[in-house]
C-alpha positions in Angstrom: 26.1 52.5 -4.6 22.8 52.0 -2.8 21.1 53.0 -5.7 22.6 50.4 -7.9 21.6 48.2 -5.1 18.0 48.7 -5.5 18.1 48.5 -8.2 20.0 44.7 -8.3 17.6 43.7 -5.9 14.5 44.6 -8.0 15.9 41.0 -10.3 17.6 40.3 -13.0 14.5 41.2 -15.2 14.2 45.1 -14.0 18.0 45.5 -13.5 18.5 44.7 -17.1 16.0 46.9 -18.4 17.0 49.9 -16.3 20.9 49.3 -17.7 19.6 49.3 -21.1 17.2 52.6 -20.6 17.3 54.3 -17.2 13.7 56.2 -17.9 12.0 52.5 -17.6 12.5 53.3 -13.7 9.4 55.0 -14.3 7.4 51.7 -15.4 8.9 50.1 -12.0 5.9 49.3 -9.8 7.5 50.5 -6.4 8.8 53.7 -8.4 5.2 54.1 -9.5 3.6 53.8 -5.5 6.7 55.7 -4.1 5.6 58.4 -6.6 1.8 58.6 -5.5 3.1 58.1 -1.4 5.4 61.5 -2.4 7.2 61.1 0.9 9.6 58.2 0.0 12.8 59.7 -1.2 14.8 56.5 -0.3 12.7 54.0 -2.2 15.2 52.5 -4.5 18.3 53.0 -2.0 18.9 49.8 -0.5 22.0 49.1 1.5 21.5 46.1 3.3 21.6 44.5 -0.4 25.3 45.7 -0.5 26.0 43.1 2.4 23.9 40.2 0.9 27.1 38.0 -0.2 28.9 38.9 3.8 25.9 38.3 5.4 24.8 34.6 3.6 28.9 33.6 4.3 28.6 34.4 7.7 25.4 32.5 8.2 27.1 29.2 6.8 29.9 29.7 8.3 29.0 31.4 11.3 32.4 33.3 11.3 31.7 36.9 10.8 34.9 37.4 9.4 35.0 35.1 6.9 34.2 36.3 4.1 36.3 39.3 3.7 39.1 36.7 4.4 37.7 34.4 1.7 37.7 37.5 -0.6 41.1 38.5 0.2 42.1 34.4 -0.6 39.9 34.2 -3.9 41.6 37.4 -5.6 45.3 36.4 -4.4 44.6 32.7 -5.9 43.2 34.2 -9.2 46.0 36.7 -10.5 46.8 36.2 -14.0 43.4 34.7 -14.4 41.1 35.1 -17.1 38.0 34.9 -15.2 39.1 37.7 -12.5 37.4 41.1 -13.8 39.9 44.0 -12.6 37.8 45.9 -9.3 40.3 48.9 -9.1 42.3 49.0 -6.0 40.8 47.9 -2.4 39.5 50.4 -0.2 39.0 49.9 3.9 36.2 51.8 4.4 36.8 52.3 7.9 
């Protein structure tokens, strides 16, 4: 999961290469200095991207909790909709 989110945050331009042939990650200038620094196992694993969409809500809103609540409201209001793409079954983390 953070993998895919270094991935995302590389842009749209390097994510859509990757997805089409994962051994362009080697053409990928961070994958290219990570590989001559030899000490940066983590490189592409970026977590904080994973909260990106939670953490701009909360900024606008400056309720914390808002946006899970917004989720929760924008997948009840769009059953039976074409536009909603099936995301499996929720899962509370904690």
């Amino acid at each position: 999961m953070d993998f895919r989110a270094g991935v995302i945050a590389q842009g749209r331009e390097w994510y859509e290469r990757i997805a089409a042939g994962p051994d362009s990650l080697a053409a990928l200038p961070l994958v290219i200095r990570g590989a001559e620094e030899q000490d940066r196992p983590e490189l592409l694993f970026y977590e904080d991207v994973n909260y990106a969409a939670d953490d701009a809500f909360e900024r606008i809103t400056g309720d914390a909790d808002a946006f899970e609540a917004a989720w929760r409201n924008c997948r009840q209001n769009a059953v039976g909709s074409r536009a909603v793409v099936d995301m499996g079954e929720d899962f509370d983390f904690s």
